[in-house]
N, C-alpha and C positions, 0 to 999 in steps of 0.2 A: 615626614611632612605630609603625609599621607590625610585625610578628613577623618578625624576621629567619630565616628556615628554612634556612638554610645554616649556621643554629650548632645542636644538638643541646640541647633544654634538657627535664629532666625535668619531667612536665607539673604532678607534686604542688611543684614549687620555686616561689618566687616569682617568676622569672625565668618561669620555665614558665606561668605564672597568669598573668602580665603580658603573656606572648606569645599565650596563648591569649585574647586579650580580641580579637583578630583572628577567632576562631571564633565568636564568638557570631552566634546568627542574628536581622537584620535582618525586623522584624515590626510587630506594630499596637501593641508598647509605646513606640517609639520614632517620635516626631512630627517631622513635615516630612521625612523619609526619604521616596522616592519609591514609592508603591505598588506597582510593578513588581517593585520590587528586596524584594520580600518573599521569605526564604526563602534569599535570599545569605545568604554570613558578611560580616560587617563588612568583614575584609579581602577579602573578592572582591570588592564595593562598591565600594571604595576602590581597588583595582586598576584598576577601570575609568573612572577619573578623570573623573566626571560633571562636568557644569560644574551650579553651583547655579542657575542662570536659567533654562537650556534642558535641563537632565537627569531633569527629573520630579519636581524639589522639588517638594513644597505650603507653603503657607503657615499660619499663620506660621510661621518658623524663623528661627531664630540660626545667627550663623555667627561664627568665631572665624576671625580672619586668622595665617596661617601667618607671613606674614614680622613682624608686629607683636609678634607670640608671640616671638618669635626674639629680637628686638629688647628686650624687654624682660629675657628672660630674663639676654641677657648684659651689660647694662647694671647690671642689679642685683648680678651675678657680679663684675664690677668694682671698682663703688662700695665692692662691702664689704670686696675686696680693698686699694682703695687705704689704706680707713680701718682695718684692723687690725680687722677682724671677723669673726668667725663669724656664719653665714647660719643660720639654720630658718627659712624661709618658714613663715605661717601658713595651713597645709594646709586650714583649714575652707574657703576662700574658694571652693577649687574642688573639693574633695575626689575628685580625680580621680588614679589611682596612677599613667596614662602622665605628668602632669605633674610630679608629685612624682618620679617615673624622672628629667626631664629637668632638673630642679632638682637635682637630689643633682648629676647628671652633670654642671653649674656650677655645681660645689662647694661647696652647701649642707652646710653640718655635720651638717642631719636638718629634722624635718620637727616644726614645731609642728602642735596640734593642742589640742580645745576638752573635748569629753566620751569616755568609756572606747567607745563605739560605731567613734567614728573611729579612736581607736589601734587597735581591731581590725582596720579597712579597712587602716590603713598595714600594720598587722604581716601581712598576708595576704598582699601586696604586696613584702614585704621591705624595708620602710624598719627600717635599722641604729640610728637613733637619735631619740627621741621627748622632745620636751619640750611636754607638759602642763602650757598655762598657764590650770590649774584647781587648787583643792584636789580632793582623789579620797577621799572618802569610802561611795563605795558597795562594799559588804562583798562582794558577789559578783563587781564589776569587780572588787576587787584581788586577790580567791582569780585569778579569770583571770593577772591581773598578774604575782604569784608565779610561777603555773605556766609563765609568757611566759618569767620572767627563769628560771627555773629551768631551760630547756630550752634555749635560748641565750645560752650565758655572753659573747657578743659584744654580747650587743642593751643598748642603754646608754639609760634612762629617766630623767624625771626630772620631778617637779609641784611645784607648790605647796602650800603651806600657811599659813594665817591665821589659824590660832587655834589654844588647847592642846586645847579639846576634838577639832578634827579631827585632830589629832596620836592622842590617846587611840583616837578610832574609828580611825584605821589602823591603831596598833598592834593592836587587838585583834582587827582579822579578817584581818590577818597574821599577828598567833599561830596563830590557830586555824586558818590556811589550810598552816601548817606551813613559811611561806616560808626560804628557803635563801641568796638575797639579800638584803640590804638595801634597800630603795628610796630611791632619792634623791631628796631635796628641796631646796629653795627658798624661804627665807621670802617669801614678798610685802607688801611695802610699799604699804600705798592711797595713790592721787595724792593725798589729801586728805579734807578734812572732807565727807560729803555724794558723794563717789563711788565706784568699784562695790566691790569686792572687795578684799581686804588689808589687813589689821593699821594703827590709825590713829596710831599713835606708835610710837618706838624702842624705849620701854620693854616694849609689847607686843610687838614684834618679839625682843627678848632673852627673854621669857621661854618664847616658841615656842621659839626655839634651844636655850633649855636643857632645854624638854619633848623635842626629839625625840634630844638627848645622853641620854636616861634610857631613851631607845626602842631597842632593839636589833633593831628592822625596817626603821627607818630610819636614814637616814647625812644628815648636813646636808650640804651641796656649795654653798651661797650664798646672793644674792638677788634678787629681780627683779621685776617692777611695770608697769602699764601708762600711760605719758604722757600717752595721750591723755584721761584722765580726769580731769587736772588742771582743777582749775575756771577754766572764763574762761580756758581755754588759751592763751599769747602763747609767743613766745622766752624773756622772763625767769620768767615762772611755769614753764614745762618744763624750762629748766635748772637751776632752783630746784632744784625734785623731784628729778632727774636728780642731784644733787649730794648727796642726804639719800640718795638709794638707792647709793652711792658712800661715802660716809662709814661707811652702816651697814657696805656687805660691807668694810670699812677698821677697825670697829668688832670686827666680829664676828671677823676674823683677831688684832687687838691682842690679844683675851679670849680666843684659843686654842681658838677653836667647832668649827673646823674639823679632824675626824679627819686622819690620813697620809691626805690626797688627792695626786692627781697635780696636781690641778689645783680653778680654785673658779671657780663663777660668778656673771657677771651681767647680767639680761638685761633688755632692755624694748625698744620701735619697734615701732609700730605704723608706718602707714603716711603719716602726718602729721606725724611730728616727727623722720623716722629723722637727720636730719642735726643736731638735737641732742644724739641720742644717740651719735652717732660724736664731735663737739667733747666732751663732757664724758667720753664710755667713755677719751678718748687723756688726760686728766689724772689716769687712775689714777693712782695711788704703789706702787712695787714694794712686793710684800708677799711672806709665808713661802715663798708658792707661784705660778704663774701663772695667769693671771685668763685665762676662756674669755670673751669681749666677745660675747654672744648678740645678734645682733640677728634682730628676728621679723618683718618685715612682708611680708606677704602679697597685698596687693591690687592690687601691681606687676604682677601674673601678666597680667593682662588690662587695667591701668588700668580705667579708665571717661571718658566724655563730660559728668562732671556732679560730682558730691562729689568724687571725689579727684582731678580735673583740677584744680579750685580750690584743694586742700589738700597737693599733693603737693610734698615742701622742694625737689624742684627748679626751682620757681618761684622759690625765693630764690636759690639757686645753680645757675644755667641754663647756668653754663659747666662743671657736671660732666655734663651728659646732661639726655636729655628721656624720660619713660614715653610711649607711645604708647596710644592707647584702641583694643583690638583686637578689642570683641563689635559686632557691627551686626545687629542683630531687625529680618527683612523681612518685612513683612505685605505685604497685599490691601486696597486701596479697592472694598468691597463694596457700599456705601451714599456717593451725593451728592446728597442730600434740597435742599439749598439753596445758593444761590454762597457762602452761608458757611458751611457744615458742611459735612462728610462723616466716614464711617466707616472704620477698618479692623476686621480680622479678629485684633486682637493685642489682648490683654487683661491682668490683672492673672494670669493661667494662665502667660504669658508672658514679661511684662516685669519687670523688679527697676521698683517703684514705690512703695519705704519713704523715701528721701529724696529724689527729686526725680522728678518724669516722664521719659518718654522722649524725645529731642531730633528732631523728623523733621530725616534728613540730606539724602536724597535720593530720587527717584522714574524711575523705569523705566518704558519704555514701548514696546513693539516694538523691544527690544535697544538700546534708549539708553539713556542712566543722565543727569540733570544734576541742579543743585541743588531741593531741597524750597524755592525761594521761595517765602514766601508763606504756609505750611504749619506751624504749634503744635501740638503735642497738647494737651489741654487737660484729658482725664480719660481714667479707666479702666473700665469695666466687667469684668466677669467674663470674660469677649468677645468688648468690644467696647474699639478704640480712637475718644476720640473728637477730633476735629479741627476748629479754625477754620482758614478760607481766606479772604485777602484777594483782591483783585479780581487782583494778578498771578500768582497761586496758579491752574495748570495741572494740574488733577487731575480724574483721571475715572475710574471703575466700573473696576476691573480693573488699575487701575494697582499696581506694586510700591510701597512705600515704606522705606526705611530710614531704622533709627533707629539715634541710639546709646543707651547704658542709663549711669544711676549706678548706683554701688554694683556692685561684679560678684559680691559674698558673696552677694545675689540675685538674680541674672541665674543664674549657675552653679546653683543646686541647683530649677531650674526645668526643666532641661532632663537627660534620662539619656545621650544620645549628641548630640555637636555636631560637627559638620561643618567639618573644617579645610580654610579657604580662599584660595588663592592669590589675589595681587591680579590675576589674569586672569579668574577668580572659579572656578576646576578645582579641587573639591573634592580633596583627598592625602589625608586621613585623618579621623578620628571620636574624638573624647574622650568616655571613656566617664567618669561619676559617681555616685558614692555616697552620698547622701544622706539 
């Protein structure tokens, strides 16, 4: 991920923006970077292939493994392959543009994304195609939005919509923004009764369709919806849904909703159900036009040790691939008050700690690494981590501890620059994010 200086890239390009994330200089905004190395560039840092134990880390710090990274990235590149899908990864999870670089390059179709902040971060970056699984009703993002599509007639956008009134607010602060494209939309379909966002019947879904046919800022292009908010989530309740958001975009081509497109879509997958959306996306029925099979999930990038280890479909299908959990947060035992307590130095600043604690993995000690027996976290503090020890729990003042993390949507926007780690532990590179 490194700037390749042997290719010539103008520095105002994306390419050039993305290469120059190499020059930024290493300082006191960036944590667990080594004090020494203050005042390098990134890429001088990374040239000099620290090792994260012995090169002046502090603690705490996270570290992303290079080859697990790797791993997942082309396993995900596969899967969607094998199943007739188009890929947008969703971009919020790490909102980092080397990653989304290295995601397009296995062949994501583009890069989802949450609120107009981020599609700014990708569009800086050069991601060619954005899908917004939000309604966009904020009047000044879409004057930006306009002016985006206006000035690159290649960049291919596309959100949601849920109601006629958000249909009305676009349209009216894309008239008044003077837009020159149309924006495309997506009606979204809510899992159900009592969950987050989208349209709670067909019939409200048809009559969004027919609001944004009367919009000349907007162009309908499909539908799409999020599984994971299916209530009491199972197999049969998601393929339920998965089968109503299928009928509709089957619905809304019979009725002719759909202008001269090249193409129409539909999208959903999250990161918990993506293999039933690949079994029901493969029972479309040919329709006027061809169907773009969006799938979005995003938390593949880094897996996780906790929520989506437990939730991820290749636990039901273990013979297409495994995700691998690639974040490990190393703290400092600073504090061992009693043979059953002790502290670390990693806190809630630190660790993603929205749905499960951190797991101690393992502990270091004068250049050994073996297993955390013994060893729970058990709370957070601001921090502090805090830990019970059983009697075969080998832990003392000074010791390292690695953890892994759930959740990586809060692992990732905790940290600005993280350290990519070979499994010899030779730092290669730094993922810089935006958050």
């Amino acid at each position: 991920m490194a700037a390749d200086n042997a290719v010539e890239r103008p520095a105002d390009s994306p390419a050039g923006r993305l290469a120059a994330l190499a020059d930024e200089r290493v300082d006191h905004r960036f944590k667990g970077l080594p004090p020494d190395a203050a005042g390098l560039t990134v890429g001088e840092l990374a040239a000099q292939r620290r090792n994260l134990f012995t090169g002046g880390f502090t603690t705490p710090v996270l570290a992303l493994s290079a080859e697990r990274l790797e791993h997942n990235l082309a396993l995900m590149e596969t899967y969607a392959e094998r199943h007739g899908l188009a890929f947008a990864p969703h971009g919020k999870t790490s909102m980092s543009p080397q990653l989304f670089a290295r995601q397009l390059a296995r062949g994501a179709w583009g890069i989802t994304l949450a609120v107009p902040h981020q599609v700014r971060v990708a569009r800086e970056f050069g991601v060619p195609r954005i899908f917004l699984a939000n309604e966009l009703v904020d009047a000044a993002a879409l004057r930006w939005l306009a002016g985006e599509l206006a000035a690159d007639p290649s960049f291919r956008f596309a959100c949601y919509v849920d109601s006629v009134r958000g249909v009305e607010l676009m349209h009216a602060a894309l008239s008044e923004a003077g837009a020159t494209r149309p924006v495309d939309v997506v009606v979204e379909l809510a899992a159900g009764d009592g969950a987050r966002t989208g349209a709670r019947t067909e019939a409200e879904c048809f009559e969004i369709a027919h609001a944004v046919a009367s919009a000349d800022t907007l162009r309908l292009v499909g539908v799409a919806g999020y599984e994971g908010e299916v209530p009491q989530a199972s197999s049969e309740t998601v393929t339920a849904w998965l089968r109503r958001l299928v009928a509709l975009l089957v619905g809304f081509d019979e009725a002719a909703l759909f202008a001269d497109l090249p193409e129409v879509v539909v999208s959903a997958g999250g990161s918990a159900w993506f293999d039933a959306v690949a079994t029901v996306f493969a029972e479309i029925p040919e329709l006027t036009r061809p169907v773009l099979k969006l799938l979005r999930s995003g938390a593949y990038v880094s897996h996780d040790d906790g929520h989506y280890k437990h939730l991820t479909p290749f636990n039901r299908v273990p013979q297409e691939g495994a995700l691998e959990p690639a974040f490990r947060l190393w703290a400092q035992v600073v504090s061992r008050p009693s043979a059953e307590q002790a502290f670390t130095n990693a806190g809630k600043r630190d660790a993603a700690y929205d749905l499960d604690l951190p797991e101690a993995q393992a502990v270091r000690r004068d250049g050994v690494e073996r297993d955390a027996t013994g060893v729970t976290v058990t709370g957070l503090s601001d921090q502090h981590g805090w830990l019970r020890t059983t009697p075969e729990a080998d832990l003392a003042v000074g010791d390292w501890l690695g953890m892994g993390l759930s959740h990586p949507c809060t692992a990732f926007d905790k940290w600005q620059l993280i350290p990519l780690v070979e499994s010899d532990g030779t730092v290669v590179d730094y993922v810089r994010t935006y958050f």
